[in-house]
C-alpha positions in Angstrom: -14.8 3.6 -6.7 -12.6 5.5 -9.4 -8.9 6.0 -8.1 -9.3 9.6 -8.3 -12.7 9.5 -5.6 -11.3 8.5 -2.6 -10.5 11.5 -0.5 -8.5 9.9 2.5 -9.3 12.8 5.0 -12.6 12.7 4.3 -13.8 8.9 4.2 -11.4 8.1 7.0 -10.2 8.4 10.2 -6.6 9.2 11.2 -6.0 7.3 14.8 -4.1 5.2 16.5 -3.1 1.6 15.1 -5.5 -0.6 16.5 -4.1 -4.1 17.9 -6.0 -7.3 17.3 -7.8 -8.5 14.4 -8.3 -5.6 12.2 -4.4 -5.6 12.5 -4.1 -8.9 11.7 -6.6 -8.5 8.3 -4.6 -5.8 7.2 -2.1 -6.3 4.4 0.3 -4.0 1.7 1.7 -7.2 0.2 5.1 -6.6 1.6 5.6 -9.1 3.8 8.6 -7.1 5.8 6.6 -4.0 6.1 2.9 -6.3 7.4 5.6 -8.1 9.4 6.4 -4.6 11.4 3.0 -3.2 12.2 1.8 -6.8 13.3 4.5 -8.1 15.6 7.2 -5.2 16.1 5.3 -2.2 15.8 3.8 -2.3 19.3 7.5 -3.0 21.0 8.9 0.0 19.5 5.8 2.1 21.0 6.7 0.7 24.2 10.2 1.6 23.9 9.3 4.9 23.1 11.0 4.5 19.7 8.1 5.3 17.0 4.3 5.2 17.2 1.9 4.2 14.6 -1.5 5.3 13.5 -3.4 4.5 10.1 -6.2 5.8 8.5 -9.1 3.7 9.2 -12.8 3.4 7.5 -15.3 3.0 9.5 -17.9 2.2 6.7 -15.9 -0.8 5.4 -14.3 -1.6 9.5 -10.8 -1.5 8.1 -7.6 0.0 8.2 -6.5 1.6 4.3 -2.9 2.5 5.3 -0.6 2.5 8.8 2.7 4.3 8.9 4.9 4.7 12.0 7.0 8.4 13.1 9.5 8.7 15.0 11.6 12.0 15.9 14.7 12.3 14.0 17.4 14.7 13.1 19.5 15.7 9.9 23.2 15.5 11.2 25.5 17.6 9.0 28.7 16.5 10.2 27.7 13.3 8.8 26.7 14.1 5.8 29.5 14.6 2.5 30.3 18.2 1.5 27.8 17.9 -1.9 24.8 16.6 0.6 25.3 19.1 2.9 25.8 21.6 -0.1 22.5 20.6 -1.3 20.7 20.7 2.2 21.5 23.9 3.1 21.2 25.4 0.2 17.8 26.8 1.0 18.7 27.6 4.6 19.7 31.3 5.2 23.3 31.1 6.3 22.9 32.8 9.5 20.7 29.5 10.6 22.5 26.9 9.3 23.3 24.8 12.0 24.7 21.1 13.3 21.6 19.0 13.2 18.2 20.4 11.8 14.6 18.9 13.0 13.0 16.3 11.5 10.8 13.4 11.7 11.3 9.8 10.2 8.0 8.4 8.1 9.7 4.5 9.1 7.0 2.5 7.6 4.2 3.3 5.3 2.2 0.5 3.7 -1.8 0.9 1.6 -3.8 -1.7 1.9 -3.6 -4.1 -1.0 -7.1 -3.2 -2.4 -6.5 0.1 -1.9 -3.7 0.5 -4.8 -3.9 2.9 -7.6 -6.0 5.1 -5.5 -3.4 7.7 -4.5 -4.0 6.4 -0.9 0.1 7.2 -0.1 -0.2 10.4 -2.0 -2.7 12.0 -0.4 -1.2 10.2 3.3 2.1 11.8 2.1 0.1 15.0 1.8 -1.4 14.9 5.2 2.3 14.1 7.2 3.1 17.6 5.8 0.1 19.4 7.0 -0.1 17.8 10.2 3.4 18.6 10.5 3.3 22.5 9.6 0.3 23.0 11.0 0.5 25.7 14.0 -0.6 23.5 16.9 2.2 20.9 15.9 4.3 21.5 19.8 7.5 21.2 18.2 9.8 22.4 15.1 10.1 20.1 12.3 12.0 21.1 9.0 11.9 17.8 7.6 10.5 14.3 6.8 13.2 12.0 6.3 12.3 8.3 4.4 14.4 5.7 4.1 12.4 4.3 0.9 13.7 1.0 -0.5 15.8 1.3 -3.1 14.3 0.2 -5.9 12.8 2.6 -8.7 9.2 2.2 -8.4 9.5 3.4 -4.6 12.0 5.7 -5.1 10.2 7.2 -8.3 7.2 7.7 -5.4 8.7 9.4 -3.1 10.4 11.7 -5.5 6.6 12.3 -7.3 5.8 13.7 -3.5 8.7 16.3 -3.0 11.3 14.1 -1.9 14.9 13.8 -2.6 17.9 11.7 -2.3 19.7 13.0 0.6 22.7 11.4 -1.0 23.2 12.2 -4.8 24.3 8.7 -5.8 24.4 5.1 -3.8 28.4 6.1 -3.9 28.3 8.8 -2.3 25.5 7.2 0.5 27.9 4.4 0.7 30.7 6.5 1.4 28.8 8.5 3.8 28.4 5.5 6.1 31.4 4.3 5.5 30.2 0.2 3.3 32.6 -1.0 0.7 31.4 -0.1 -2.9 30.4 -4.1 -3.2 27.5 -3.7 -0.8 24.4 -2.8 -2.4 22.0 -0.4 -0.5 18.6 -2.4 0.1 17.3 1.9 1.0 17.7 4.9 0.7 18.0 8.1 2.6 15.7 10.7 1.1 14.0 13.9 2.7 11.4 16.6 1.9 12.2 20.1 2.6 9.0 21.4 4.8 9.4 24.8 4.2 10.2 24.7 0.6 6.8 22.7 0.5 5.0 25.3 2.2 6.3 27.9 0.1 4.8 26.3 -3.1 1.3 25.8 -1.9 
């Protein structure tokens, strides 16, 4: 199948992760983030801390891609002047407010023979419609990631309307208070909801 046939929404179905075998089979090829869904992803449900789902094909009885959400919040007292600058910018001034609502894409991994298919575009995609949509039961402004720091994943995210919420890894470092020695193994990016539904 040609990378640019695979319609996600419409070959799959978006559930629950499934324990057991078919979790076991599945595989991104990065061991940390196979490593979550297997073993830890089930003990954060419990603790009520994130749940996961994927998007699973019942033709081929597999799972294409898992990602976990959690509830989250932007905290502007946190942030440095710039990255609240930046933040708000968009944000009429007579809402503008402590903390704004958002939810945190943990982990997202694509099946390994599912690469070069836009399988994390078009999940990307569907985080922000499910999101927006008008039965969602609560407000969300944002999706925060905290996508490894490394330019191929960063370079992703950015393709799909995120942004650094921090303008440099000074600045992040700063923010949470490392010394300038430590690098940053993530980093802290978000996607304005709004702003996204404004250009569709």
């Amino acid at each position: 199948m040609r990378r640019w046939d695979f319609k996600l929404s419409e070959l799959c179905e978006h559930v629950r992760l499934p324990q057991g075998q078919l979790l076991e089979d599945f595989t991104c090829g990065d061991t940390d983030i196979d490593d979550f869904f297997r073993k830890e992803s089930l003990l954060y449900e419990k603790e009520l801390l994130s749940k996961s789902y994927c998007f699973f094909d019942n033709r081929k009885n597999c799972i294409i891609c898992a990602f976990s959400l959690s509830n989250d919040s932007i905290k502007t007292p946190l942030l440095t002047k710039s990255a609240r600058n930046r933040l708000q910018r968009n944000i009429p001034n007579e809402k503008r407010t402590r903390t704004y609502p958002a939810v945190l894409l943990g982990q997202l991994g694509v099946n390994a023979n599912y690469r070069n298919m836009s399988i994390g575009t078009q999940t990307i995609e569907y985080l922000k419609t499910w999101l927006t949509h008008s039965s969602n039961k609560t407000g969300c402004r944002f999706i925060l990631v905290d996508s490894l720091n490394n330019p191929q994943t960063i370079n992703f995210y950015e393709r799909n309307g995120f942004i650094p919420l921090y303008s440099s890894e000074q600045e992040e470092r700063k923010a949470f208070m490392l010394p300038s020695s430590v690098s940053l193994r993530t980093r802290m990016m978000y996607c304005d909801l709004k702003l996204w539904l404004q250009t569709r």
